[in-house]
C-alpha positions as CSV (number, residue, x, y, z in Angstrom):
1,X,98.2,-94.9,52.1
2,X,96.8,-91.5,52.5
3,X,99.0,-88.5,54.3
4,X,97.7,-85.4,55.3
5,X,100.4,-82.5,56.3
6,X,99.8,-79.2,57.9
7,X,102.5,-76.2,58.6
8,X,103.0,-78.2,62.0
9,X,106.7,-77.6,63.4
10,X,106.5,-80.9,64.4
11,X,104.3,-83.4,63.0
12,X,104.0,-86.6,64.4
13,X,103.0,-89.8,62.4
14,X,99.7,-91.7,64.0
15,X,98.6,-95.3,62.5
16,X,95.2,-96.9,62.5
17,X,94.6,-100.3,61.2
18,X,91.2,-100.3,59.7
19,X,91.5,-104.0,58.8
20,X,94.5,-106.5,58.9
21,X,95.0,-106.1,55.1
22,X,95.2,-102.3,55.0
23,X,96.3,-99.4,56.9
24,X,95.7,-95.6,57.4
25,X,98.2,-93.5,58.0
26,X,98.0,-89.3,58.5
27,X,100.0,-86.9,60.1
28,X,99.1,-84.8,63.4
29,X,100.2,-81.2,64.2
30,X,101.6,-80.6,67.3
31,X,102.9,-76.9,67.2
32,X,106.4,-76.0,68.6
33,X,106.0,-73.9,71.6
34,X,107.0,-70.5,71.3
35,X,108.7,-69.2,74.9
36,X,108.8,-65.5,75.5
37,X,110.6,-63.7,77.7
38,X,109.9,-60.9,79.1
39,X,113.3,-58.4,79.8
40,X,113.8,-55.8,82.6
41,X,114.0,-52.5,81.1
42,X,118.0,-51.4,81.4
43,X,117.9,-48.0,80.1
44,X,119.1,-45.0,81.9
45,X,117.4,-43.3,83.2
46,X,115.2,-46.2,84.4
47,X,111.9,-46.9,83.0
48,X,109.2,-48.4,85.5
49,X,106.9,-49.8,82.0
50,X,106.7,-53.3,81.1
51,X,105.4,-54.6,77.8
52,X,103.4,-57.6,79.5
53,X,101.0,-57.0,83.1
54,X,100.7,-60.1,85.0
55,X,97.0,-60.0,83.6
56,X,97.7,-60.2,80.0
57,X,100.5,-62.9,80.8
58,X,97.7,-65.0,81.7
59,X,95.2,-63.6,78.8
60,X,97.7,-64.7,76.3
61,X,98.5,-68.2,77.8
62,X,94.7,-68.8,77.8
63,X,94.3,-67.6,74.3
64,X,97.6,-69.9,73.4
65,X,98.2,-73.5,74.8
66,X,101.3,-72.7,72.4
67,X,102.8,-69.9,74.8
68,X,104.9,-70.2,77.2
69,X,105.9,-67.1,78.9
70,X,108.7,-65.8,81.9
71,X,109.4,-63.0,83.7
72,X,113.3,-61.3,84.4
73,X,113.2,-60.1,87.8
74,X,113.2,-56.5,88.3
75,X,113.7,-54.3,91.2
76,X,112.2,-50.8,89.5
77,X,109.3,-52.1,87.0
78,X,105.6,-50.9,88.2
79,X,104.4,-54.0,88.9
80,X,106.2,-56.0,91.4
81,X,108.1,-59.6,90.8
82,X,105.7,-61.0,93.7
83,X,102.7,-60.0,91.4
84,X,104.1,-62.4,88.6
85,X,104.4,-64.9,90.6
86,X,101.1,-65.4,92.2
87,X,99.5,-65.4,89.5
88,X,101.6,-68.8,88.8
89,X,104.3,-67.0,86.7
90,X,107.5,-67.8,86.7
91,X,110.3,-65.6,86.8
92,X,113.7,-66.4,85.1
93,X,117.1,-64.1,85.5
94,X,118.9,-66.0,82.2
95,X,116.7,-66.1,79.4
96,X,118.6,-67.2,76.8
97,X,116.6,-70.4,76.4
98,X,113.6,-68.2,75.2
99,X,112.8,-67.5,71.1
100,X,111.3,-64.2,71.5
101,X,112.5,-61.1,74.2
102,X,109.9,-58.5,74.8
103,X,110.7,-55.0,75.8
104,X,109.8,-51.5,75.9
105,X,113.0,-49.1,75.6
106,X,116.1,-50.0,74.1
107,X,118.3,-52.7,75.0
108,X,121.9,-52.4,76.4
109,X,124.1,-53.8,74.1
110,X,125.8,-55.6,76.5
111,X,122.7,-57.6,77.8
112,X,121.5,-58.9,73.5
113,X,121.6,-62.1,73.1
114,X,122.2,-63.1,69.4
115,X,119.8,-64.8,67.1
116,X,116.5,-64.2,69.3
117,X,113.9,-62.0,68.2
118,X,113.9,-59.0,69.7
119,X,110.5,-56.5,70.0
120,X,111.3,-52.9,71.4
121,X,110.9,-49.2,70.6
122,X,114.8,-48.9,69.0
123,X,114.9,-45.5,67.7
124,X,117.3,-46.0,64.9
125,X,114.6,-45.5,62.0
126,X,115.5,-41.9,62.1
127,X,119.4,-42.4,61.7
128,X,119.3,-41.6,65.7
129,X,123.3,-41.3,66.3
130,X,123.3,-42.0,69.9
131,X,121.5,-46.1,68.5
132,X,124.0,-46.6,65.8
133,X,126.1,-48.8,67.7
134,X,122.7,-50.1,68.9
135,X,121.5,-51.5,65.5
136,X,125.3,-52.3,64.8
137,X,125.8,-54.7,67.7
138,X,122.3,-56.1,66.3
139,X,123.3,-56.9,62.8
140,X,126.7,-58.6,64.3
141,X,124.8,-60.6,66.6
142,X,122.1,-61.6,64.2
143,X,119.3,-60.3,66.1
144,X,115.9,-59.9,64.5
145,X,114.8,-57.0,65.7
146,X,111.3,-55.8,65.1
147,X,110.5,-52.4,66.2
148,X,106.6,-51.3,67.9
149,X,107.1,-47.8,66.1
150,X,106.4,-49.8,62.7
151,X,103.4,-52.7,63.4
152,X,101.0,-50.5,61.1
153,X,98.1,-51.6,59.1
154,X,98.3,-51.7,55.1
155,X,97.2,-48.2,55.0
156,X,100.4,-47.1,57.5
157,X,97.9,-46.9,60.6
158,X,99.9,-47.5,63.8
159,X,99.0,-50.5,65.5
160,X,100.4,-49.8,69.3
161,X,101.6,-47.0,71.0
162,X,101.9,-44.9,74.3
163,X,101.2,-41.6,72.3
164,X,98.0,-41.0,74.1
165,X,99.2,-41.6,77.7
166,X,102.2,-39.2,76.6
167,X,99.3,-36.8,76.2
168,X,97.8,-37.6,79.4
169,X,101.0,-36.7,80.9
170,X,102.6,-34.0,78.9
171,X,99.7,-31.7,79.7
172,X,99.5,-32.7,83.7
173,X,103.2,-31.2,83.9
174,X,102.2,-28.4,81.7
175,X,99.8,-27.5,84.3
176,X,102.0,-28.8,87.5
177,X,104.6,-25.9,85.8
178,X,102.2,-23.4,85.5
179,X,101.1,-23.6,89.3
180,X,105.2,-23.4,90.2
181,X,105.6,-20.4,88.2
182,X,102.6,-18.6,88.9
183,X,102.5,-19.7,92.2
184,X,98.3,-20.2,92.1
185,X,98.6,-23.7,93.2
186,X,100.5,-26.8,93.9
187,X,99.8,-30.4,92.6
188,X,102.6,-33.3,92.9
189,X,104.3,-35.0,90.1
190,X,102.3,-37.6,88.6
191,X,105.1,-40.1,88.7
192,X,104.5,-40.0,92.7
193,X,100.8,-40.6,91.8
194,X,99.8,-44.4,92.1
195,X,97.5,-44.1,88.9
196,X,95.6,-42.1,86.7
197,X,92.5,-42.0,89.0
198,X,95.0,-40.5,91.7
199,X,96.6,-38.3,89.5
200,X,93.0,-36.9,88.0
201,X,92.3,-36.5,92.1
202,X,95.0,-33.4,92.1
203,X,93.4,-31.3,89.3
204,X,90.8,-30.7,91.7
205,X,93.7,-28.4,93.0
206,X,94.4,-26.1,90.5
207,X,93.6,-22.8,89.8
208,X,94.0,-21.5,86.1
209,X,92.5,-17.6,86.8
210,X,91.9,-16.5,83.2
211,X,95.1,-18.7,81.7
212,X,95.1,-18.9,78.0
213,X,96.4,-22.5,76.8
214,X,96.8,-23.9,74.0
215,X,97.5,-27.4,72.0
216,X,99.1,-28.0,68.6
217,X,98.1,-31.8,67.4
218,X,95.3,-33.9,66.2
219,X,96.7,-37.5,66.6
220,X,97.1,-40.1,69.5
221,X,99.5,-37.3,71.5
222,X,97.0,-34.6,71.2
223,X,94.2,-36.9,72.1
224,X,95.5,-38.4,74.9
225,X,96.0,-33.9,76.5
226,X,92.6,-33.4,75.5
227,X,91.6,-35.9,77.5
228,X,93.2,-34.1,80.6
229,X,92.4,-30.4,79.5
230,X,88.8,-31.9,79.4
231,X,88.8,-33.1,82.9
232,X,89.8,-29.7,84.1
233,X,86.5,-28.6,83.1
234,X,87.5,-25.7,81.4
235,X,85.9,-23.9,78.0
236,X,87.2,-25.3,74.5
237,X,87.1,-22.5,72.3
238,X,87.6,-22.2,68.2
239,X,90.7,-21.0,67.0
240,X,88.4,-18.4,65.4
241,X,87.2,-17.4,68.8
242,X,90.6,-17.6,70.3
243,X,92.2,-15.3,68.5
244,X,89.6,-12.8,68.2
245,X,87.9,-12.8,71.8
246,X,89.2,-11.8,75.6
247,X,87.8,-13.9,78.4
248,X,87.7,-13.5,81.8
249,X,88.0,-16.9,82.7
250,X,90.7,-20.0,81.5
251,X,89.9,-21.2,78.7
252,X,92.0,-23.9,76.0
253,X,92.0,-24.1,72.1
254,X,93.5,-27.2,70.1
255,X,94.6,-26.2,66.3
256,X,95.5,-28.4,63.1
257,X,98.3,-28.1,60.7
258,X,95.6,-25.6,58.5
259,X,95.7,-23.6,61.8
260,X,99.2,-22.8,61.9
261,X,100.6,-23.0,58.7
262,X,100.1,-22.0,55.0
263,X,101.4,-22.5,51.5
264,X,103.7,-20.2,50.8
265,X,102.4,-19.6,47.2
266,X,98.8,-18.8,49.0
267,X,97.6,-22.0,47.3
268,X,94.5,-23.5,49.3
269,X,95.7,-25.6,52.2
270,X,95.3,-29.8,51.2
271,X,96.6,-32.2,53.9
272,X,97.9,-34.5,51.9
273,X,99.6,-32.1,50.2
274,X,101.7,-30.8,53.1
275,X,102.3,-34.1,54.5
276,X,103.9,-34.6,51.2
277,X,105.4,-31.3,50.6
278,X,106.1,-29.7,54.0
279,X,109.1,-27.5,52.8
280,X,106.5,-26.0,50.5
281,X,105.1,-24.3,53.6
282,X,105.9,-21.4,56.5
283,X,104.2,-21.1,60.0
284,X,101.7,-18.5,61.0
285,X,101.8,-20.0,64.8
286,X,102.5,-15.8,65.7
287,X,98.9,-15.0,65.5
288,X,98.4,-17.4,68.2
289,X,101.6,-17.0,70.4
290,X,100.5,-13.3,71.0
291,X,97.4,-14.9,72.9
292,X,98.3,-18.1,74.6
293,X,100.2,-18.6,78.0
294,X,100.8,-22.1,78.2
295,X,101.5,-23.9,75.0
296,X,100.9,-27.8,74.9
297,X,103.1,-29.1,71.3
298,X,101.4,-32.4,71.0
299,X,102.1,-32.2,67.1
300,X,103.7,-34.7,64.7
301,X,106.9,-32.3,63.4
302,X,108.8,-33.7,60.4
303,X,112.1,-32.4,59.8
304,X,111.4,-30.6,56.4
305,X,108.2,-28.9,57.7
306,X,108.7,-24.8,59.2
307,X,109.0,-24.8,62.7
308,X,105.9,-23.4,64.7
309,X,108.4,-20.4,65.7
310,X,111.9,-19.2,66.0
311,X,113.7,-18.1,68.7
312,X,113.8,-14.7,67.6
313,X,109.9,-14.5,66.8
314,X,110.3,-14.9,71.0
315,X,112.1,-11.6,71.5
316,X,109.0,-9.6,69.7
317,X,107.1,-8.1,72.5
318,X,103.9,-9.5,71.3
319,X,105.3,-13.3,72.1
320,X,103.3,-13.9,75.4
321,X,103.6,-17.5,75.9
322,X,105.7,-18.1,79.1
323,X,105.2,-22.3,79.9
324,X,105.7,-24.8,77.1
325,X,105.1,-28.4,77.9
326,X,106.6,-29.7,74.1
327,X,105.5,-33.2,74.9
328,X,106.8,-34.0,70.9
329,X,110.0,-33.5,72.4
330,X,112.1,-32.7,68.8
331,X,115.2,-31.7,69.8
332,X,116.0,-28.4,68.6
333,X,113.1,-28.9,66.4
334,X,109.6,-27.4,65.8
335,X,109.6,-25.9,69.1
336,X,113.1,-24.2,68.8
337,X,113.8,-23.5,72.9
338,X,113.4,-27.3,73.4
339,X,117.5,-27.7,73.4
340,X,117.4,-31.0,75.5
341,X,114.9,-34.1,76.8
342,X,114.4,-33.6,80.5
343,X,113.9,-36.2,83.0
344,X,110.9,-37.5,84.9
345,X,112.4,-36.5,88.5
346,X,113.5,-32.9,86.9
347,X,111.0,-32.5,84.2
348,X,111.8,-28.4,84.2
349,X,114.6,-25.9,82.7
350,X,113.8,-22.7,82.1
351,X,115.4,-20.5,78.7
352,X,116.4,-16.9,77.7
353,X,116.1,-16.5,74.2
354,X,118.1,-13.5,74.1
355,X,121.4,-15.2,75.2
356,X,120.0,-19.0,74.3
357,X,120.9,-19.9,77.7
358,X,119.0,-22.4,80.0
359,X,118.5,-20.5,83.5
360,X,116.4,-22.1,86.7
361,X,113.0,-23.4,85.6
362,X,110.9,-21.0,88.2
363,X,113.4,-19.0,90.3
364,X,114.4,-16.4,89.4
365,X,111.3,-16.0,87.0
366,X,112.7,-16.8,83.4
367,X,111.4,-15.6,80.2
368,X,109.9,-18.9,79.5
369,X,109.7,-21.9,81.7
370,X,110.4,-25.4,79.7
371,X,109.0,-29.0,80.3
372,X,110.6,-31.6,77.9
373,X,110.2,-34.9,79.3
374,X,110.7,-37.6,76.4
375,X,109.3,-40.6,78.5
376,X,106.2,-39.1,79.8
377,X,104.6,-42.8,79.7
378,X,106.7,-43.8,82.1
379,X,105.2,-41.5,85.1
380,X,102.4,-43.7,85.2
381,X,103.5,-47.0,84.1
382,X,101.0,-48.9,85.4
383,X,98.2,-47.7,83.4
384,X,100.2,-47.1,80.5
385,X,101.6,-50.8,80.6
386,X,98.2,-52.3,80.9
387,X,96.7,-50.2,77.9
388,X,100.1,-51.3,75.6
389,X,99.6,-54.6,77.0
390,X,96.2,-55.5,75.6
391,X,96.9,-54.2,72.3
392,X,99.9,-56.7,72.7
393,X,97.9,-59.5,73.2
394,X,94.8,-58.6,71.3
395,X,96.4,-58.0,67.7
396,X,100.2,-58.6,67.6
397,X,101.4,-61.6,69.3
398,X,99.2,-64.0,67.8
399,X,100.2,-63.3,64.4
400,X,103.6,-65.3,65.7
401,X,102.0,-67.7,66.3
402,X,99.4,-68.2,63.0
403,X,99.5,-66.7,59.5
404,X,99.9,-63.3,59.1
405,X,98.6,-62.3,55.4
406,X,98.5,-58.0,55.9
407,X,102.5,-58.3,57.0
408,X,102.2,-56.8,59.8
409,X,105.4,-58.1,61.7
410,X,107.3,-57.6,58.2
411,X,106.9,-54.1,58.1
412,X,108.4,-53.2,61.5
413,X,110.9,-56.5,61.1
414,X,114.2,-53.3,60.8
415,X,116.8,-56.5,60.5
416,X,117.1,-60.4,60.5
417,X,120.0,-62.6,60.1
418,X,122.3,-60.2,59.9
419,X,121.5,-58.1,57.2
420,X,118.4,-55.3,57.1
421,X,115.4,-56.3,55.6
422,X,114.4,-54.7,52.2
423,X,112.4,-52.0,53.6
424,X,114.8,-50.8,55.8
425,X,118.1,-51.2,53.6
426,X,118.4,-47.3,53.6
427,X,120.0,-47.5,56.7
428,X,123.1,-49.2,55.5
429,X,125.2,-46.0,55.1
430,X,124.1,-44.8,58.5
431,X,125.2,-48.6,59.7
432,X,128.6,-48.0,58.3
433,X,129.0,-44.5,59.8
434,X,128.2,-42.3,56.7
């Protein structure tokens, strides 16, 4: 007799008699079906996003005979429950017979349900207070919860992210601000916008006269505002020529960490180095704040790093920036005015750094008009799902469902059965309240 096994959940014995004095046996695979479902976003305030479009639904069940995928209702998300379902998917309120919830934001505590697997953005890498209870409620209920931030590649690469359409974003209300505080022009909030290719429509409509911007960044953030900037159709200009030059016409600059800071021993600027050492090094951001009007932070900030400014630098009277669309979003962080996220239906606040008060966004004038929306994504959800989406489908999902030999669901697996996983098992003291 001759068995042959696979890593089938359940295999199922077949015979065949080959003569009536011997027979064959082997074992089949039949793989257990894995059912996802897909949750309603519950997080105030509300998120239109969704981690699967009713397209990629479908793309992964093709890909996937082993697949088998709902939909919780939802009133808000961009793409409507009737568009599930006529595309032959079916939507399901209690999902509690599913192995696998898919999100985008965190999850209410009061909706988990324990021992599923969880995927979501759950902002408690950091030692975020306001998700402590978060991954605490997680742990008791024996969730595993693996977190987007953290599907990287061996090398730490991110796999999947909305950085680039927080870009797209970020800089379309840094313009959208400008027009209400110079008053030049008018464009409407891209949230009301259907799309991208609506929202693109309205920069037809704005008027930057001889407007100085600038962008901090070189990653999927900063890529994502270049991509706008560029569809203005304005001049890109050196950081060199930025600084030393006067124009008579708008023009926008983007500059690197060697850009804006230095050693503070004058040792030659190395990136890995400062990525490493950050508190080894001080801004010199002034030399472009004395020529910029709008400045676009689109910059990865770490904690230990110098900010780009301080709030008294903004009392010298060289300090000309007046519009700051800090789509990084640090709170009380490299940008040092940003003092709180602002929402998507009142993206503006504006701030007096002499009394460190937040005043009216545009009137009265202030000294400098603020945009800090921390879900910038979510103003155009659609295209922003859809992009997410793919990379979903296309190089994390099926590595449930097959081998997965670079680790890439360990890494960003924060906890499982109770307990954090190894990686993460620095988070124990903030877990405990320490």
């Amino acid at each position: 007799m001759a068995t042959f096994h696979t890593r089938a959940s359940h295999p199922t014995t077949h015979i065949f008699s080959l003569s009536s004095r011997f027979k064959f046996y082997y074992t089949k695979t039949v793989p257990k079906k894995i059912k996802i479902g897909i949750l309603r976003e519950t997080k105030t305030p509300p998120d239109k996003r969704v981690a699967l479009t009713p397209k990629q639904i479908l793309e992964l069940q093709q890909q996937s005979l082993n697949f088998e995928i709902v939909v919780q209702p939802s009133e808000l998300r961009c793409y409507k429950d009737d568009e599930f379902t006529s595309e032959g998917i079916v939507l399901q309120e209690d999902l509690s017979d599913c192995d696998i919830l898919i999100g985008v934001k965190e999850v209410v505590i009061q909706s988990l349900i324990p021992g599923k697997t969880y995927f979501f953005f759950s902002h408690v890498v950091k030692e975020q207070l306001y998700n402590r209870d978060l991954l605490q409620a997680i742990l008791n209920k024996k969730i595993r919860l693996i977190d987007y931030e953290y599907l990287t590649s061996r090398t730490g690469i991110r796999l999947i992210a909305f950085g680039r359409w927080a870009g797209i974003v970020g800089v379309y209300n840094g313009l959208r601000g400008w027009g209400e505080r110079t008053g030049f022009y008018s464009i409407k909030p891209a949230h009301e916008c259907h799309d991208r290719q609506e929202m693109d429509s309205q920069l037809d409509l704005v008027s930057l006269r001889n407007a100085r911007i600038l962008i901090s960044g070189g990653g999927r953030v900063a890529q994502g505002a270049m991509e706008t900037m560029q569809s203005l159709g304005i001049r890109e200009v050196s950081p060199e020529t930025y600084l030393k030059e006067d124009f008579s016409e708008a023009v926008f600059c983007r500059i690197d960490p060697w850009n804006y800071v230095e050693h503070q021993d004058g040792m030659k600027f190395d990136l890995k180095h400062f990525f490493d050492h950050p508190s080894e090094y001080k801004s010199i951001f002034a030399q472009y704040a004395k020529h910029t009007d709008l400045y676009i932070a689109a910059h990865y900030w770490d904690p230990d790093s110098p900010r780009m400014f301080e709030i008294n630098d903004m009392l010298d009277p060289d300090f000309r920036i007046s519009m700051i669309a800090d789509i990084s979003c640090d709170i009380n962080g490299s940008v040092p005015c940003t003092t709180r996220a602002t929402t998507i239906a009142e993206p503006f606040y504006g701030y007096d750094p002499k009394t460190g008060k937040e005043l009216a966004p545009f009137e009265p004038l202030p000294p400098v008009s603020m945009m800090t929306v921390d879900n910038l994504p979510g103003e155009l959800p659609r295209d922003a799902s859809s992009e997410f989406a793919g990379v979903l489908v296309r190089d994390i999902l099926p590595k449930l469902n097959q081998e997965d030999p670079e680790g890439v669901i360990k890494r960003a697996t924060i906890a499982e059965n109770g307990k954090l996983t190894e990686k993460y098992s620095y988070l124990e003291g903030y877990v405990r309240g320490q």
